[in-house]
C-alpha positions as a printed Julia matrix, in Angstrom:
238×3 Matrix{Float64}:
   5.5   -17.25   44.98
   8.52  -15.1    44.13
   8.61  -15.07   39.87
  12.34  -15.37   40.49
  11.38  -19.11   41.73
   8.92  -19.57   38.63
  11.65  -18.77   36.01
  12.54  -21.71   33.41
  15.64  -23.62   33.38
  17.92  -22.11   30.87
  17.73  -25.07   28.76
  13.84  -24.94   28.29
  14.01  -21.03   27.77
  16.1   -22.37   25.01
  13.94  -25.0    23.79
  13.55  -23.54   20.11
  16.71  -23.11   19.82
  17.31  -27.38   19.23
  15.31  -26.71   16.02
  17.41  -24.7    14.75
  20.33  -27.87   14.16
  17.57  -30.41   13.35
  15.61  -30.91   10.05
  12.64  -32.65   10.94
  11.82  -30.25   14.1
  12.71  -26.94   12.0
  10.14  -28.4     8.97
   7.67  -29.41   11.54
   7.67  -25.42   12.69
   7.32  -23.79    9.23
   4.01  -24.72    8.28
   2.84  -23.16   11.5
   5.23  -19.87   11.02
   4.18  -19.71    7.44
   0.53  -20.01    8.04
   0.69  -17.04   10.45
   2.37  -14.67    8.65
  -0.1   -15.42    5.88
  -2.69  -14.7     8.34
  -1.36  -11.43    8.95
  -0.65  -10.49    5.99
  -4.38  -11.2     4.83
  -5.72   -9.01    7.36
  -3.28   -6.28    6.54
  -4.43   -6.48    2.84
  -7.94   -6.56    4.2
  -7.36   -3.48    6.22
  -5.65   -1.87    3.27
  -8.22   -2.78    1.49
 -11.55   -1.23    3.38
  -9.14    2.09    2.8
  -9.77    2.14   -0.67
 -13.18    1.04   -0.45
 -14.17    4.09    1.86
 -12.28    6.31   -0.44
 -14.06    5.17   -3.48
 -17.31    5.11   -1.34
 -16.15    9.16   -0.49
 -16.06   10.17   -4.29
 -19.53    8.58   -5.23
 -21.25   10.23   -2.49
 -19.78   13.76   -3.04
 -20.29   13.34   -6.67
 -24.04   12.99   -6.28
 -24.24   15.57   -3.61
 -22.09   18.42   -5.85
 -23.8    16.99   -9.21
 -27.56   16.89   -7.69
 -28.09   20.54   -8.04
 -26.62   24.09   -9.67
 -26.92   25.54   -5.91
 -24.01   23.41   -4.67
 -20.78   25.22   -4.86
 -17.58   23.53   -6.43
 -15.44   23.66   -3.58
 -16.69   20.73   -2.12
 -14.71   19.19   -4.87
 -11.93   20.71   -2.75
 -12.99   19.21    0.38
 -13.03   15.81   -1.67
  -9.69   15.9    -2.51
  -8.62   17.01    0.81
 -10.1    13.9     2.63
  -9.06   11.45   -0.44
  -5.59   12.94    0.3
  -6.21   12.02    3.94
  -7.34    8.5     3.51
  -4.36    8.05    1.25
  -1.84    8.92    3.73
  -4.0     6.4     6.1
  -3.7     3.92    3.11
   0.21    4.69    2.64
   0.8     3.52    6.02
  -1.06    0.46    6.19
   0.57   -0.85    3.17
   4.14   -0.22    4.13
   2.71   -2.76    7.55
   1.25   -4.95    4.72
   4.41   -5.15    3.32
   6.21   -6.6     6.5
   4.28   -9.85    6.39
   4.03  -10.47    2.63
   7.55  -10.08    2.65
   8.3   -12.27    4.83
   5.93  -14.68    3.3
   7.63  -14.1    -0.09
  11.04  -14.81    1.58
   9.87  -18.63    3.45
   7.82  -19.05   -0.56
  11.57  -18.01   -2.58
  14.23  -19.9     0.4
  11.72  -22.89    1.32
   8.68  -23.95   -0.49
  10.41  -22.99   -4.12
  13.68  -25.15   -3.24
  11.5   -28.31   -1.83
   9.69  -27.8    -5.5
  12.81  -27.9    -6.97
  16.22  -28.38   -5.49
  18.18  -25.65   -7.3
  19.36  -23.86   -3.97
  18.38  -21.39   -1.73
  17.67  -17.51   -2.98
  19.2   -16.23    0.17
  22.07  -17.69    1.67
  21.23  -15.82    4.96
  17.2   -15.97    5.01
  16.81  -17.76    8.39
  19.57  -15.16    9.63
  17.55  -12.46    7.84
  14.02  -13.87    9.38
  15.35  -13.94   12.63
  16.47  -10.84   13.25
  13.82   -9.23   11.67
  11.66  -11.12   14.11
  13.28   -9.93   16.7
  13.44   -6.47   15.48
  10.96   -6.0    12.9
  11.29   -3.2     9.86
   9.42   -1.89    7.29
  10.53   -3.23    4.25
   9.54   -0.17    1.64
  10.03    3.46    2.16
   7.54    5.8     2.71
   8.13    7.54   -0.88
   8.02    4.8    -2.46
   4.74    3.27   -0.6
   3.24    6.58   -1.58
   3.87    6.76   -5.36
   2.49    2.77   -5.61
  -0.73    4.07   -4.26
  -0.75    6.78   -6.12
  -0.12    5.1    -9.44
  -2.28    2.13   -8.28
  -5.61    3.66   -6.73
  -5.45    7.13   -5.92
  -4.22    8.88   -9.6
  -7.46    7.63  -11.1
  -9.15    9.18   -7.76
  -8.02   12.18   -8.1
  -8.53   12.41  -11.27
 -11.77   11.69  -11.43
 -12.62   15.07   -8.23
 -10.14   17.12  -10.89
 -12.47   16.86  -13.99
 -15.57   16.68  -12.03
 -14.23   20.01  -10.53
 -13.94   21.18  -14.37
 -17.14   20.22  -15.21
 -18.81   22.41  -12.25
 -17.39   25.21  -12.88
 -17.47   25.71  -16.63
 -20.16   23.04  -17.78
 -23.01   23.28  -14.47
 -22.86   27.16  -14.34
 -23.73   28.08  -17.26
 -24.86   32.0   -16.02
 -21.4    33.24  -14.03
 -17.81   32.92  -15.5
 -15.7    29.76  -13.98
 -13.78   31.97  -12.21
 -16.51   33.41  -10.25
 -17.69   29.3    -9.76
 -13.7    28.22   -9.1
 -13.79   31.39   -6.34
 -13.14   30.92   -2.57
 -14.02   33.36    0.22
 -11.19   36.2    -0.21
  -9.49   33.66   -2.97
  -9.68   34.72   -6.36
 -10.9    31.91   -9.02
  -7.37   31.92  -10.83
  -5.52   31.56   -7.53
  -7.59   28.37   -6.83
  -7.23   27.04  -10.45
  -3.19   27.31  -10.16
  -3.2    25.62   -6.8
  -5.24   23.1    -8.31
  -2.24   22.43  -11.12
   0.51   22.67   -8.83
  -1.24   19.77   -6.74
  -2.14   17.3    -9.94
   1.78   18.64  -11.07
   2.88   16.71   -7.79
   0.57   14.01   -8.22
   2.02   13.17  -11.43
   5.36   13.45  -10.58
   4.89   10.99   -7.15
   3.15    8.59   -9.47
   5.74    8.78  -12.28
   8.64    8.99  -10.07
  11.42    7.13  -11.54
  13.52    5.3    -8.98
  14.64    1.96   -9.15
  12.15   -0.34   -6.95
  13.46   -1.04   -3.9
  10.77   -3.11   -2.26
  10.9    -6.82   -3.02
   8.67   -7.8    -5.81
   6.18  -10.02   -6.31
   5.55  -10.81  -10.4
   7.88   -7.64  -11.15
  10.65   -8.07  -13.85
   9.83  -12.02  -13.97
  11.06  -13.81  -17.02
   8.56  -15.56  -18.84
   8.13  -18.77  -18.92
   5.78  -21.41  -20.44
   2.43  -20.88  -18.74
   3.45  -17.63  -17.16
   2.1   -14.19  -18.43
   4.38  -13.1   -21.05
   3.35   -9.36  -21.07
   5.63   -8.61  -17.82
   2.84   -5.82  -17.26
   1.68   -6.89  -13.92
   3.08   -5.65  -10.37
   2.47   -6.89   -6.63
């Protein structure tokens, strides 16, 4: 049979579309539309998640493999902070996905569940506008930047900080009978030239985790007033 026979009415390819100017049916759907995009939003954390956890799991193991004897050059170090570098860019990515569902979860929470609560009027005149199309063409809601410096500041600073002192220690502290240039050297790269690379990286570091642009990405528990059994401190983010 032709699928040119099997094709729906117009009317029932439209069928959604009557929920859309009545109450009960659109109410009915949101529960089921909410619990779904909490569902993917969970597994995108959990995704997000494991990133970080294999990162972490990265450092401990080269840190006991560089630390377990005086024989084992420093620039694994390097190689450390070349693959924590990787998995961060992995980890950059899956957040800014992340992002796509919690944000839409935030925006049903802020335009649906937080009027029902209490009636003082929708946050965004447009959200069911705004939810549509962004169903229909869907967006990532932070930039790439800024994805990058919330890991950075979040997870990876601490990271990398951790492979920068360890790489320190080895070369100065764990051999004790050559200078730390000779320890900090690569094959045909001078100690010094290594060292300066080395700043010039945690210079960039810093500056992604301290850069200074407004937020763009909507918030959860960022700039919130405080209120009577909220957290007063205004310290906490996402």
């Amino acid at each position: 049979m032709s699928r040119e026979n099997d094709s729906l009415d117009p009317e029932h390819e439209e069928v959604a579309a009557a929920a859309a100017t009545d109450s009960d049916d659109f109410l009915s759907l949101v529960p089921h539309y909410y619990r779904g995009e909490v569902a993917q939003a969970t597994s995108a954390q959990d995704r997000l998640d494991r990133t970080t956890d294999w990162a972490i799991t990265l450092i401990a193991a080269l840190l006991s493999i560089v630390f377990s004897s005086e024989d084992i050059p420093a620039y694994l170090l390097l190689v450390g902070l070349l693959l924590l570098a990787m998995f961060l860019f992995f980890e950059v990515r899956r957040y800014r996905f992340y992002d796509v569902w919690r944000a839409r979860v935030r925006l049903l929470q802020e335009n649906v569940f937080a009027n029902a609560f209490d009636p003082a009027g929708a946050e965004h005149p447009r959200w069911r506008e705004e939810v549509g199309e962004d169903l229909r063409q869907p967006t990532f809601k932070v930039s790439f930047f800024e994805a990058l410096s919330r890991r950075v500041r979040r997870v990876y600073a601490l990271l990398f900080a951790v492979v920068g002192v360890a790489w320190v220690s080895k070369v100065t502290l764990f051999t004790p009978e050559s200078q730390w240039t000779e320890a900090a050297e690569l094959p045909g790269i001078p100690g010094i030239a290594v060292a300066a690379g080395l700043a010039v990286f945690y210079a960039a570091v810093i500056a992604v985790a301290a850069w200074p642009a407004r937020r763009r990405a909507k918030g959860e528990i960022h700039g919130v007033e405080s209120g009577d059994w909220k957290d007063t401190d205004g310290s906490h983010e996402d």
